[in-house]
C-alpha positions as CSV (number, residue, x, y, z in Angstrom):
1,X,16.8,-1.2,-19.6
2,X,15.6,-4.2,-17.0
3,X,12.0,-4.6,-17.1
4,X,10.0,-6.1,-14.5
5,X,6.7,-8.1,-14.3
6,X,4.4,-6.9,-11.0
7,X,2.1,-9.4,-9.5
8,X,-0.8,-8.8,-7.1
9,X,-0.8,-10.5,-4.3
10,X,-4.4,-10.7,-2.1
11,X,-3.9,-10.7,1.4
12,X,-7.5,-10.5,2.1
13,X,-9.9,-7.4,2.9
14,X,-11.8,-4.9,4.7
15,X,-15.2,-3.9,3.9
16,X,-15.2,-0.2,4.6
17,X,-17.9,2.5,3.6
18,X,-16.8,4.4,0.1
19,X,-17.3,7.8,2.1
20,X,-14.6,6.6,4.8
21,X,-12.4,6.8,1.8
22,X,-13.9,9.9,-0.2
23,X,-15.3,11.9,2.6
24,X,-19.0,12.5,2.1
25,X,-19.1,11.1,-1.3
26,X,-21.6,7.8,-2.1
27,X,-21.9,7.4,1.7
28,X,-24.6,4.2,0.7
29,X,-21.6,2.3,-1.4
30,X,-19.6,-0.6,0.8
31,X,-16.3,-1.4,-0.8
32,X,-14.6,-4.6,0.0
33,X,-10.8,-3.0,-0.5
34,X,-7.7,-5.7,-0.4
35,X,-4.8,-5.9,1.7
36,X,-2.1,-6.4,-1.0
37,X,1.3,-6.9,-1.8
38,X,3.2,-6.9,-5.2
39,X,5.9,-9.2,-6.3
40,X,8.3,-8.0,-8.4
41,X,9.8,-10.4,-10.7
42,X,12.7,-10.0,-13.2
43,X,14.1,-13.9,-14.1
44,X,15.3,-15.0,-10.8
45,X,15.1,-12.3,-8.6
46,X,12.0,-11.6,-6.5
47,X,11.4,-8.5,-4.1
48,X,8.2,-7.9,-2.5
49,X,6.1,-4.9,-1.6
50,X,4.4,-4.5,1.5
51,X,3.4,-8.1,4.0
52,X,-0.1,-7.8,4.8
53,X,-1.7,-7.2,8.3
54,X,-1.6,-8.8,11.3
55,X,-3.5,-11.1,12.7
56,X,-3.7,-9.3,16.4
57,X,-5.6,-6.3,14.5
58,X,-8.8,-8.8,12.9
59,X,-10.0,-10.3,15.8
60,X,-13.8,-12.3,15.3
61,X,-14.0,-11.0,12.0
62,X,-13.4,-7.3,12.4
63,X,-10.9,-4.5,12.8
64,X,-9.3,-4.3,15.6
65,X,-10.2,-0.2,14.9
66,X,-13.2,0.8,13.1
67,X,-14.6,-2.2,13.6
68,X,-14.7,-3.2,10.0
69,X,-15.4,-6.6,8.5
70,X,-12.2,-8.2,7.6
71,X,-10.3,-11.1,6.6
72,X,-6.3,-11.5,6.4
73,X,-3.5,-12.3,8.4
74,X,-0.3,-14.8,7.9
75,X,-2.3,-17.2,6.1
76,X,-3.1,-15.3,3.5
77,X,-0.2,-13.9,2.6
78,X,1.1,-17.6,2.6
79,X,-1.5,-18.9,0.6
80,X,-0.8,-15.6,-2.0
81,X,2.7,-16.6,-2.3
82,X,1.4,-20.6,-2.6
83,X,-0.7,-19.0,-5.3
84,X,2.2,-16.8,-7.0
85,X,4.3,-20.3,-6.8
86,X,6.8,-18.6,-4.8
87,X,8.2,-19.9,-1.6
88,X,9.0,-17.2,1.0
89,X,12.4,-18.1,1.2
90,X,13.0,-16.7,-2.0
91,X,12.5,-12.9,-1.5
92,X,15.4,-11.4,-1.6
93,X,14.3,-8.0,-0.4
94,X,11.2,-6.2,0.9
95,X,9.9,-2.6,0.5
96,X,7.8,-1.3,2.6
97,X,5.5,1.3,1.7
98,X,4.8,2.5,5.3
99,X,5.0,0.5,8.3
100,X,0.9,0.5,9.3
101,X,-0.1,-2.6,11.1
102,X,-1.9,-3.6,7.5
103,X,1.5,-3.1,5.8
104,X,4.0,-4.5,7.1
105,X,3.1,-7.9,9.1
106,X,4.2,-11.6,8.6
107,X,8.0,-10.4,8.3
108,X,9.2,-13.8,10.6
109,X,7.6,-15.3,7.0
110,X,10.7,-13.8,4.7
111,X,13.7,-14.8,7.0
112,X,16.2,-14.3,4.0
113,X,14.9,-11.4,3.1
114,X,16.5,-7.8,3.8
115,X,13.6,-5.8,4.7
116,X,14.2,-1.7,3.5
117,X,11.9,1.2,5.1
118,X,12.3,5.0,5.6
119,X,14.5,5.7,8.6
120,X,11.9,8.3,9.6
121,X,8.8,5.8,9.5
122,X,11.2,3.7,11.9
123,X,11.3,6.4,14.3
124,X,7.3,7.2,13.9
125,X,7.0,3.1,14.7
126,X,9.1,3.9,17.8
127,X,7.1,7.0,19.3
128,X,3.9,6.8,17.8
129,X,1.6,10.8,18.2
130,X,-1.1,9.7,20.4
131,X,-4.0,10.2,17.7
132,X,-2.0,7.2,15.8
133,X,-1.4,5.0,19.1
134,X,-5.6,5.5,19.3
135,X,-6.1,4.8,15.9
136,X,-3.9,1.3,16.4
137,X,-2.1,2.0,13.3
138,X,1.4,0.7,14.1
139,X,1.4,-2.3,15.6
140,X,4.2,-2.5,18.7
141,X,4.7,-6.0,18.5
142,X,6.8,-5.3,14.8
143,X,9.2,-3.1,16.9
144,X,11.1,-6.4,17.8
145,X,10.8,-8.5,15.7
146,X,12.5,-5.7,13.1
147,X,14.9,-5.3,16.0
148,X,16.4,-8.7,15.0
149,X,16.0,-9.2,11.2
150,X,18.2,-7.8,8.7
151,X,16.5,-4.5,8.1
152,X,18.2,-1.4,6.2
153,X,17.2,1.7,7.1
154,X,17.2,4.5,4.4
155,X,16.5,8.6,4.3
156,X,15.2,9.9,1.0
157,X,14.8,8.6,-2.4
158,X,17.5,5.8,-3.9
159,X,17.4,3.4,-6.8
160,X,17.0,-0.6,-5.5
161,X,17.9,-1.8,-8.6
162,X,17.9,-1.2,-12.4
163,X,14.9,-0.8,-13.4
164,X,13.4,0.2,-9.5
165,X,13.5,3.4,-7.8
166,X,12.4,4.1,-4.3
167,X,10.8,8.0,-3.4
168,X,10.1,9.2,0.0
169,X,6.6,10.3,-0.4
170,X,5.8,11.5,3.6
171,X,2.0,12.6,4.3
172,X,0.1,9.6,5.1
173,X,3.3,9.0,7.8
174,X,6.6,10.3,8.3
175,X,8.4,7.9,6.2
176,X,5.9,6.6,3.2
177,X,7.8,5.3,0.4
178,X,6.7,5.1,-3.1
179,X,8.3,2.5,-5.6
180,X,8.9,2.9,-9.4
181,X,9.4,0.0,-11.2
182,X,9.9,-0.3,-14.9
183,X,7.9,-2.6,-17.1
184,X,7.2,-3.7,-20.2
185,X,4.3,-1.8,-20.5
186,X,5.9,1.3,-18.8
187,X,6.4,2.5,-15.5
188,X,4.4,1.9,-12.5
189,X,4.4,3.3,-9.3
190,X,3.1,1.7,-6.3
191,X,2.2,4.7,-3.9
192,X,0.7,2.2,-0.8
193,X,-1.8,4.2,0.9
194,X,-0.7,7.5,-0.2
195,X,-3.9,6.8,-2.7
196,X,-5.3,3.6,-1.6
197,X,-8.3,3.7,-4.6
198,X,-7.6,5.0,-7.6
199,X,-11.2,7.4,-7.5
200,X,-9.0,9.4,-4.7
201,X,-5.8,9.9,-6.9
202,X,-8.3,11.0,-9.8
203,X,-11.1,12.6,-8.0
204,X,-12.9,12.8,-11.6
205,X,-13.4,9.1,-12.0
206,X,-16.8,8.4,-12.5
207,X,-17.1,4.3,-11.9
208,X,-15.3,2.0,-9.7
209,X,-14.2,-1.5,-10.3
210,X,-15.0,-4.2,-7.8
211,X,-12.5,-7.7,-6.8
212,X,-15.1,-9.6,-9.3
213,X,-14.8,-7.3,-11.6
214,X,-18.2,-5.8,-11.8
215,X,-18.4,-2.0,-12.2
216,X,-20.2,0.4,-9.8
217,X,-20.9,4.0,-10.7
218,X,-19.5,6.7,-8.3
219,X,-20.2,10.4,-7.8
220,X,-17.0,12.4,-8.9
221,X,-15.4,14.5,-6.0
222,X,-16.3,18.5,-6.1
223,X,-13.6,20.5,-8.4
224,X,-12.5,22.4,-5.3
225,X,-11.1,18.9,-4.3
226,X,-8.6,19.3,-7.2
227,X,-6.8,16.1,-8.7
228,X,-7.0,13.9,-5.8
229,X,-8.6,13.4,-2.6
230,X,-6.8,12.9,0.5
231,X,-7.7,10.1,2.5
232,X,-8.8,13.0,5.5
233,X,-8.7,11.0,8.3
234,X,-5.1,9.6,8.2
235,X,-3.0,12.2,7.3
236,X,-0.1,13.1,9.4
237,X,1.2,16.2,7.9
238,X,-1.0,17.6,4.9
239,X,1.8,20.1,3.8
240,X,4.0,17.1,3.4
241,X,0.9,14.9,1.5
242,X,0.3,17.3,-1.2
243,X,4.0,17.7,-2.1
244,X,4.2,14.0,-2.0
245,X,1.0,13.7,-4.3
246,X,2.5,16.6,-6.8
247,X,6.0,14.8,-7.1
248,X,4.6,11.3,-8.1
249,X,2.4,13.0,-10.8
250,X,5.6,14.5,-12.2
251,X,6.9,11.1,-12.7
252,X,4.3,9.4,-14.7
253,X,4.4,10.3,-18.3
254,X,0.5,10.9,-18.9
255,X,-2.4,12.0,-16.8
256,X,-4.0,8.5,-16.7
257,X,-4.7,6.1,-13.3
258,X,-2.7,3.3,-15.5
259,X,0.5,4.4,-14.0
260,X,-0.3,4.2,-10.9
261,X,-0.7,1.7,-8.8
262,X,-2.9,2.0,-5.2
263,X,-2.4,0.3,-2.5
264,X,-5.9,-1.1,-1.6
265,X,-7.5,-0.6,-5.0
266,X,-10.2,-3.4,-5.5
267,X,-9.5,-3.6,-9.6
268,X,-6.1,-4.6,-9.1
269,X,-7.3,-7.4,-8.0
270,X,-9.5,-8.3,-10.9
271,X,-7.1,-7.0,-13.3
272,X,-3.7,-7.1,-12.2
273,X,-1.5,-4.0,-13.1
């Protein structure tokens, strides 16, 4: 079996209220939660996950929506790679998790890269709901430049490589994608923002780890919640979430936040996965 080694990569932040996350739970606890990426490495070969966000949506310091504190942009992602010792040149292929503004910027970066997404998160890019246009969660600008790079785009779940699997995991959008990558410490699956933290895909947690690596106590979420906790203010379809949460949970061997992999989960960041 071909095992691969999955690196964080830190494309900067967003400093967000914990209750934005897990409604009405610790509303006094701010969260600085990462942009990341993960680069997934097997001797020579190296695909990425997700590109970071753009720099049109941080604009003096603050989201462009919410107006949230926030660093990131191009540079960030170039110093990540910089950091990783890897020059863009050398991704062979992205996945994208969604196609968010936060997600899926900085592709001009990867220009020998093939970039994969869900054909139906292209056409959600396309014609945005309104809600979604108002929230400024796709950015239209990516519409042309993915109009002229090499893009491939798939419908349902396929295998990348040995040793990678790719899920369509719709709820958050149309066309989320989850990606399940063998290593040598068993499999992981990066789920993007279908779980951002890992306190929302295990609503029992009880602490949450910080980018330093300091540990803050939480409140765990009410039973009627269930296992997880949607994020309840970015969901497109919930019928389509909770299927998509109930099928990545029958892939992981054991009930335990090790095998799964968030995609703005502070710890990551101080631990790695």
């Amino acid at each position: 079996m071909l095992l691969w080694d999955i690196k964080v990569l830190y494309y900067g932040e967003v400093t967000i209220p914990k209750a934005l996350a897990t409604p009405n739970l610790d509303p006094d606890l701010l969260i600085a939660s990462p942009y990341l990426g993960f680069l997934l490495q097997n001797g020579k070969h190296r695909i990425l996950v997700d590109t970071g966000i753009s720099d049109n949506y941080i604009v003096d310091g603050k989201t462009t929506w919410g107006n949230l504190p926030a660093k990131g942009g191009r540079v960030y992602v170039e110093k990540a790679l910089a950091k990783a010792e890897v020059d863009p040149l050398e991704i062979e292929t992205i996945l994208f998790t969604h196609l968010h503004n936060d997600h899926a910027a900085n592709t001009s970066i990867f220009r020998n890269a093939r970039l994969i997404f869900q054909k139906s998160e292209w056409a959600a890019l396309l014609d945005p709901l309104p809600i979604v246009k108002a929230r400024k969660e796709y950015d239209p600008a990516l519409v042309d430049e993915l109009k002229f790079a090499n893009c491939v785009k798939v419908h349902g779940d396929f295998e990348l490589t040995e040793g990678i699997r790719c899920f369509l995991t719709p709820g958050h959008t149309p066309g989320c994608m989850s990606v399940a990558v063998n290593t040598a410490r068993g499999i992981r699956i990066l789920v993007g923002d279908q779980w951002p933290l890992y306190c929302m895909a295990f609503s029992q947690q009880n602490e949450l780890i910080d980018m330093e690596g300091k540990r803050h106590k939480i409140t765990p979420a009410p039973e009627v919640y269930g296992h997880f906790i949607p994020p309840s203010n970015l969901i497109y379809n919930y019928f389509d979430y909770y299927d998509s949460c109930y099928k990545i949970l029958s892939m992981i061997p054991y009930d335990s936040p090790e095998y799964i992999v968030p995609g703005h989960e502070p710890a990551l960041v101080a631990t790695g996965v």
